[in-house]
C-alpha positions as CSV (number, residue, x, y, z in Angstrom):
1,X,0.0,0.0,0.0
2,X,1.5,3.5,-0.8
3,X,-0.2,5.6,1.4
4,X,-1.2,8.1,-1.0
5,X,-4.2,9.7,1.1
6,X,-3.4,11.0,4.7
7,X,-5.9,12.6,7.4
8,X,-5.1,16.1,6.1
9,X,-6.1,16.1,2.7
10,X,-10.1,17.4,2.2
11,X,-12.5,15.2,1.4
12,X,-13.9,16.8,-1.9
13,X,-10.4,16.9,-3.2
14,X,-9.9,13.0,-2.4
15,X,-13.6,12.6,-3.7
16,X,-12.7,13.9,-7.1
17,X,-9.0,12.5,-7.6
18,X,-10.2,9.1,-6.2
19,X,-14.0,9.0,-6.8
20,X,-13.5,4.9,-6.1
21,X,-13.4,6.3,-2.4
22,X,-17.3,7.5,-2.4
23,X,-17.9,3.6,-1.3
24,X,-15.3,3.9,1.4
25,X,-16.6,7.0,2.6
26,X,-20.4,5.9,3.1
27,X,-19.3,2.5,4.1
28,X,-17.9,4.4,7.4
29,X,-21.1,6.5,7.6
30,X,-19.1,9.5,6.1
31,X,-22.0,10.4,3.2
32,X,-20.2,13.9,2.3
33,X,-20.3,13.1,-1.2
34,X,-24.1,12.7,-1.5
35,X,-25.0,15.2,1.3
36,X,-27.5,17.6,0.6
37,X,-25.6,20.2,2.7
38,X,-22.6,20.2,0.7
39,X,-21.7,23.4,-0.5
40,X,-23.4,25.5,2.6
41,X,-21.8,25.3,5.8
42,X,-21.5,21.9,7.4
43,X,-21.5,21.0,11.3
44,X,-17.8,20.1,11.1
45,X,-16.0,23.4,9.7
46,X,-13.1,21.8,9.2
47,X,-13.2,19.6,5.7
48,X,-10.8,17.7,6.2
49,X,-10.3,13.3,6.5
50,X,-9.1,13.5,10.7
51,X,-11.7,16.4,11.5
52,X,-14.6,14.6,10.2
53,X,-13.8,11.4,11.3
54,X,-12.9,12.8,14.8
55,X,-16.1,15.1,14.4
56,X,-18.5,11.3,13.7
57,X,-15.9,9.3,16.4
58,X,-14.7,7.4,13.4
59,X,-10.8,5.4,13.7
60,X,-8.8,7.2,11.4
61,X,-6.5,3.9,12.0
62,X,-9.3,2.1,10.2
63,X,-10.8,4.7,7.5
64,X,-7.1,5.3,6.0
65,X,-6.3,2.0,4.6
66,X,-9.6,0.9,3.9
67,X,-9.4,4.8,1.5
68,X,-6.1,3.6,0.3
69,X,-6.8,-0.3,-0.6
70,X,-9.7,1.0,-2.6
71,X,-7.2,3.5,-4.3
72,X,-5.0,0.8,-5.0
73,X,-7.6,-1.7,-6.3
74,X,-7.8,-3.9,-3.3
């Protein structure tokens, strides 16, 4: 695995370079891709990977790889 998305990087950004994340994302509960409040001000201010997953008490331990495996084709 090469690591490729980190905590830090925005969620849109990762959503558009790697849209074969979107499954990731929902399959943790994070549904930013298909919320209705994206593009007007979301509860978590911060769009960012850690904040969000901090904000819904996700394991950044656990989202990370799962993002990257699905980046590399695992």
């Amino acid at each position: 695995m090469n690591h490729i998305i980190t905590g830090d990087m925005d969620i849109e950004d990762v959503l558009k370079r790697y849209p074969e994340t979107r499954e990731v994302f929902s399959s943790f509960g994070l549904h930013c891709a298909d919320c209705i409040a994206e593009g007007f001000d979301c509860f978590v201010s911060q769009k960012d990977i850690a904040s969000r997953a901090d904000y819904y008490g996700l394991f950044l331990d656990k989202l990370l790889p799962a993002l990257n495996a699905a980046v590399d084709g695992q």
